[in-house]
VOPAGU-2260 file (C-alpha; in pm, 1 decimal, decimal comma):
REM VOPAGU-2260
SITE   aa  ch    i         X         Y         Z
SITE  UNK   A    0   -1013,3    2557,8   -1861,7
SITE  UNK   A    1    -693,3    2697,1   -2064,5
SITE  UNK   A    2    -987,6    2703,7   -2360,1
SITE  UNK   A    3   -1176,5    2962,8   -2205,2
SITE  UNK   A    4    -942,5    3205,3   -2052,5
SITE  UNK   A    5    -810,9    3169,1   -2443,3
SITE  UNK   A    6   -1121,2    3240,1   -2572,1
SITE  UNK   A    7   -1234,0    3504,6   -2309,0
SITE  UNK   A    8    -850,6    3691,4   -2363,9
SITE  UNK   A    9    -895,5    3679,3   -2759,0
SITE  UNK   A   10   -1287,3    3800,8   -2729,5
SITE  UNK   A   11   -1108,5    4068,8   -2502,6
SITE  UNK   A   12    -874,0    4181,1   -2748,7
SITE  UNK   A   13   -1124,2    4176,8   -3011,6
SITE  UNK   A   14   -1362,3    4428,0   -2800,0
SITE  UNK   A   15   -1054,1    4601,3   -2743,9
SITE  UNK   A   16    -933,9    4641,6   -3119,8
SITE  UNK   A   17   -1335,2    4722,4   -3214,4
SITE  UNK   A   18   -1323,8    4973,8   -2947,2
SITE  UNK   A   19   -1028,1    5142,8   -3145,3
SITE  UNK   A   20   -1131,8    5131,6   -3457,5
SITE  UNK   A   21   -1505,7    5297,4   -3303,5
SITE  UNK   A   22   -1266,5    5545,0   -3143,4
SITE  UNK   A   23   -1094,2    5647,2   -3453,3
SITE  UNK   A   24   -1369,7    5624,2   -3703,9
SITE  UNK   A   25   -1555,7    5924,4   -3433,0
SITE  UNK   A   26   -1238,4    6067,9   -3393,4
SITE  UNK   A   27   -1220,5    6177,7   -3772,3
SITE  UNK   A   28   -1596,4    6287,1   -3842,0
SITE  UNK   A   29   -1656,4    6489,6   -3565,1
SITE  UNK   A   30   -1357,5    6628,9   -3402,6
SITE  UNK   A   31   -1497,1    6853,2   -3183,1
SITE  UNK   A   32   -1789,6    6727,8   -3052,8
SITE  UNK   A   33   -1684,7    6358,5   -3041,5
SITE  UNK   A   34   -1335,4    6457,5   -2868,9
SITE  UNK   A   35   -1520,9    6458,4   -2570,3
SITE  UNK   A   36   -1688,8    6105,9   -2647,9
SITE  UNK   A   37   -1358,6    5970,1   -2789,1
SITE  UNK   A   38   -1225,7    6050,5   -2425,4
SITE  UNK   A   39   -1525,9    5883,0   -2286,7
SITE  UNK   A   40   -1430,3    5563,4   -2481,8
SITE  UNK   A   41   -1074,7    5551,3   -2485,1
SITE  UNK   A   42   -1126,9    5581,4   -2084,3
SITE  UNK   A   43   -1378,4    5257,5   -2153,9
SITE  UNK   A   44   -1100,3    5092,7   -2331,3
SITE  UNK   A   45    -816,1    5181,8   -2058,7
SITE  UNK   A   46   -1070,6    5035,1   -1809,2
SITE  UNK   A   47   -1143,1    4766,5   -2027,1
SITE  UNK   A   48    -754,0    4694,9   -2100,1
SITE  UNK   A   49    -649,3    4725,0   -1692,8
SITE  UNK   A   50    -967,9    4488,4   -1603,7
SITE  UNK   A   51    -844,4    4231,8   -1910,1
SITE  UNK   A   52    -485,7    4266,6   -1749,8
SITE  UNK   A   53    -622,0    4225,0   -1377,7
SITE  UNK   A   54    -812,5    3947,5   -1464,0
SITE  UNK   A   55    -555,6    3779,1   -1675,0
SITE  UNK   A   56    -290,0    3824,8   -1401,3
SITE  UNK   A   57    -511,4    3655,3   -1132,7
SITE  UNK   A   58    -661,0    3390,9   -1346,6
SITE  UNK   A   59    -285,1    3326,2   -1422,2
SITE  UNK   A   60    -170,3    3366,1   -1044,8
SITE  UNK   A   61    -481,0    3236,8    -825,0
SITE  UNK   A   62    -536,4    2911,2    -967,0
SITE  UNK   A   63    -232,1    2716,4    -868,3
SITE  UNK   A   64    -249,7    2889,7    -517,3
SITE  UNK   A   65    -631,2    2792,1    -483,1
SITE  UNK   A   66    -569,2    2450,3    -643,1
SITE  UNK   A   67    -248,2    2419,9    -356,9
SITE  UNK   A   68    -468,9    2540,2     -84,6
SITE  UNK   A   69    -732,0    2306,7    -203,8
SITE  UNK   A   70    -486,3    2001,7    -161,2
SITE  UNK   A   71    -369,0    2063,3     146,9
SITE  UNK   A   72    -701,0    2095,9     277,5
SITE  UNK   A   73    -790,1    1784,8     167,8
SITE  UNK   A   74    -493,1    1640,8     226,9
SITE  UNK   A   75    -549,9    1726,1     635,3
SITE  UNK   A   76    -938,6    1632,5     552,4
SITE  UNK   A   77    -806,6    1234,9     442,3
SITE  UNK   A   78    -504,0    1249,7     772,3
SITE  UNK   A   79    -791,8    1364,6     999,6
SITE  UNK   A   80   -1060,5    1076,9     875,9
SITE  UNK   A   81    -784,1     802,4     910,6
SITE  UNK   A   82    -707,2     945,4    1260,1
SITE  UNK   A   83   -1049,2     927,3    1335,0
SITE  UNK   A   84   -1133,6     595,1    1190,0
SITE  UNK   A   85    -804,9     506,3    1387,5
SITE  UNK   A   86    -940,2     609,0    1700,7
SITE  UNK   A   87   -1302,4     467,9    1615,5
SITE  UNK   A   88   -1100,9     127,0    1623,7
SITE  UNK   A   89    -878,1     196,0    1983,2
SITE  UNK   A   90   -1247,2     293,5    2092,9
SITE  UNK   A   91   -1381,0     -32,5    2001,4
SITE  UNK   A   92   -1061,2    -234,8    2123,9
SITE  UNK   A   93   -1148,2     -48,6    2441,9
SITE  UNK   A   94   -1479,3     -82,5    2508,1
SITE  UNK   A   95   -1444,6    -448,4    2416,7
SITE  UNK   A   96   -1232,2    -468,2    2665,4
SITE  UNK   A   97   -1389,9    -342,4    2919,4
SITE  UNK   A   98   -1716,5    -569,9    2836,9
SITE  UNK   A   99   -1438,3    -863,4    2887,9
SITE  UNK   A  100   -1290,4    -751,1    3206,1
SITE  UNK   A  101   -1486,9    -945,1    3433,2
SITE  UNK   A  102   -1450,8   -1225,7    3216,2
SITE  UNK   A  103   -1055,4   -1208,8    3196,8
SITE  UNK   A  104   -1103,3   -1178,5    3584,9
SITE  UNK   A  105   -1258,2   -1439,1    3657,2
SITE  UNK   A  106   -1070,7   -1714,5    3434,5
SITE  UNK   A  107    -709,0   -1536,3    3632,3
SITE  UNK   A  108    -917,8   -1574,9    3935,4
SITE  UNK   A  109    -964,4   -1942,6    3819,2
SITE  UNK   A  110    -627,7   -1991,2    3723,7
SITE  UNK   A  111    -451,6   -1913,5    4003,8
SITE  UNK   A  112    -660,9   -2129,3    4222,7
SITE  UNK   A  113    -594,9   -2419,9    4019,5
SITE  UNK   A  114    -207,9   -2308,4    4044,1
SITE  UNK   A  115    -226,7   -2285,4    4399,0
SITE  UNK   A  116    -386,1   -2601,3    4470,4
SITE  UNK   A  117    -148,0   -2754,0    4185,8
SITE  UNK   A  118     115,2   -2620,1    4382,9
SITE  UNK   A  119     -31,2   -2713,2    4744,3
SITE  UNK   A  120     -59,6   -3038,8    4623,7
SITE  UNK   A  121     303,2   -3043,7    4490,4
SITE  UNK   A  122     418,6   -2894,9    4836,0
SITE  UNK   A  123     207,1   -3203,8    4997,7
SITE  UNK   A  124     386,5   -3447,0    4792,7
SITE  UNK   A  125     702,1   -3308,1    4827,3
SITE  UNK   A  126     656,9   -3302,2    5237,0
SITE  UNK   A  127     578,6   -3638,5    5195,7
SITE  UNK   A  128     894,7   -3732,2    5035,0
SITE  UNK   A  129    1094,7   -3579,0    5252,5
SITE  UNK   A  130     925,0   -3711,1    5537,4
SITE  UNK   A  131     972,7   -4079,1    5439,7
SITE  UNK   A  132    1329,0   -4004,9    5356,9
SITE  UNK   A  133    1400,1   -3849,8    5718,3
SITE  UNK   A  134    1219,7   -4172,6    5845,8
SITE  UNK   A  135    1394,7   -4422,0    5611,4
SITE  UNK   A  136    1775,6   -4194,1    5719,2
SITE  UNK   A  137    1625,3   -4210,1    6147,7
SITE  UNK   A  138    1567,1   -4582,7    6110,5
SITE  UNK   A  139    1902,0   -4638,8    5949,3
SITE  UNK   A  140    2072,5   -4447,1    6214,7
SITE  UNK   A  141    1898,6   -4601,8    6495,3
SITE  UNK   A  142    1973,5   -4954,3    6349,1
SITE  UNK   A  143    2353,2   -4845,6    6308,7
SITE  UNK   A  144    2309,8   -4719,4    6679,5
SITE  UNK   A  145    2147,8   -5027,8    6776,9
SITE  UNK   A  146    2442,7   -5254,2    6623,4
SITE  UNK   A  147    2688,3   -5036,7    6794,2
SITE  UNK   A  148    2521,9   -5064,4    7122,0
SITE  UNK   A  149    2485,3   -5460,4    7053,9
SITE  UNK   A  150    2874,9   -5451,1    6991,9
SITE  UNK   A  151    2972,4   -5217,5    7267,7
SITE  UNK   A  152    2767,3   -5444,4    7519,8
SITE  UNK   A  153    2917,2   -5762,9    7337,2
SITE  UNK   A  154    3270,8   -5572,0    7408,8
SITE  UNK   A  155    3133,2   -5502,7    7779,3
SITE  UNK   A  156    3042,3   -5854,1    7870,7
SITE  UNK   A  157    3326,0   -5975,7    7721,7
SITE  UNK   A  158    3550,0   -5733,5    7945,4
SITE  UNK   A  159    3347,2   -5867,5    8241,4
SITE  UNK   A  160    3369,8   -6214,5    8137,5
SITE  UNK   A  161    3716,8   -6187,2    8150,3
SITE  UNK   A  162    3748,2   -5946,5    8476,6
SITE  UNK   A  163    3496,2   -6239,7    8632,2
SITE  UNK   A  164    3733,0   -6513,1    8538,0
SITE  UNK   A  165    3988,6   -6334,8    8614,8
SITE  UNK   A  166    3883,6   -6274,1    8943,6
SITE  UNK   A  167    3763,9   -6642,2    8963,0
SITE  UNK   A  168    4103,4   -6761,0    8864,5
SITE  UNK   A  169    4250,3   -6507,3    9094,9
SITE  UNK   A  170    4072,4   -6669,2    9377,7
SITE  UNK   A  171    4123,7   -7016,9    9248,9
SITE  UNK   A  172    4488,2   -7008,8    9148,4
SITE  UNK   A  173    4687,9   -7067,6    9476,6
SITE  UNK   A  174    5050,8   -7066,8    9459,0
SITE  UNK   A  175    5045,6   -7457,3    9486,7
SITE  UNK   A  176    4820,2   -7477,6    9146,8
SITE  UNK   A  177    4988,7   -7255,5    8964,0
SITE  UNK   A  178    5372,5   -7446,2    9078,3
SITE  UNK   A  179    5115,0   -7755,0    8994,0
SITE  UNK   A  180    5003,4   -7616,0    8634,5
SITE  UNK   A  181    5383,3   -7474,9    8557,4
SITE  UNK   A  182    5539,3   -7842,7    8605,0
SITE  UNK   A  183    5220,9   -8028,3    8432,6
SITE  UNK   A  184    5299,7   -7816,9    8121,8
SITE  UNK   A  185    5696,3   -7850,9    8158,7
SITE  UNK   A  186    5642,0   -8252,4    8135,2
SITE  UNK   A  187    5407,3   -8188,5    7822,1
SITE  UNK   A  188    5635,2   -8036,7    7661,7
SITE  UNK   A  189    5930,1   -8286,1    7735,5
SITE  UNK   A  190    5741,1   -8557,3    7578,7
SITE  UNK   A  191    5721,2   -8365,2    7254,1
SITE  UNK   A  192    5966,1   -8399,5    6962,5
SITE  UNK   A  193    6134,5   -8043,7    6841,0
């Protein structure tokens, strides 16, 4: 591309240098009538010179600012297909989804019906437990109750055993028996050694 602005700027200049030397050469043979024609083509070769300039200072100057512009356009072209393609994919994800909702549903549904019958059944068993360790704890306390009772009424006959005999003896023991019982254990105990 440098090539040909090269070429077209020295093809320029050589127009431009012929147009000169044509401008002189007519400028010399016929100075009167050709003044008016050398005007005529030094005013082509001023045009020619500003349009060489022009065009030299925008084929310097545009370029880089069209080839910029040109980058950053597809620069957002290549950020906008990604972001599509991105979204093309979330779309997808999405949909897909969706088509497995009822699906996903169902096997939660599932799930937590097996959880809650897992857990039921845990609850069951654990009732259970407890249950025969209250029974197992009411039978030991009503045994313990039982042997206290069986002692306390052991205790109570015995009391009444004694409060009967007593009685009895009460009744039985005269002041002669007991003088009688006092003086048959004195001679007991005078036939004893020390």
């Amino acid at each position: 591309m440098t090539r040909n602005r090269s070429f077209f700027f020295g093809v320029t200049a050589l127009f431009v240098l012929f147009f000169a030397v044509v401008g002189a050469q007519a400028a010399e043979e016929v100075r009167n009538a050709a003044t008016e024609r050398a005007a005529e083509i030094f005013k082509w070769i001023n045009f020619a010179i500003v349009a060489g300039v022009i065009v030299w200072v925008f084929g310097k100057l545009l370029p880089p600012m069209f080839r910029k512009r040109a980058e950053a356009v597809s620069s957002a072209i290549t950020n906008a297909t990604g972001a599509k393609a991105a979204a093309d994919t979330q779309l997808r994800e999405a949909e897909t989804r969706l088509a497995n909702l009822q699906k996903e549903v169902a096997e939660l549904r599932a799930f937590a019906e097996r959880e809650s019958a897992a857990e039921v059944e845990r609850l069951r068993a654990a009732t259970q437990s407890d249950t025969q360790k209250i029974a197992a704890a009411a039978k030991a306390e009503i045994e313990a109750a039982e042997r206290a009772a069986r002692l306390e009424l052991k205790a109570l006959a015995a009391n009444l055993a004694v409060d009967g005999a007593e009685s009895l003896l009460a009744k039985q023991l005269t002041p002669k028996a007991q003088e009688s019982l006092i003086s048959n254990f004195v001679k007991s105990l005078e036939g004893r050694p020390n």
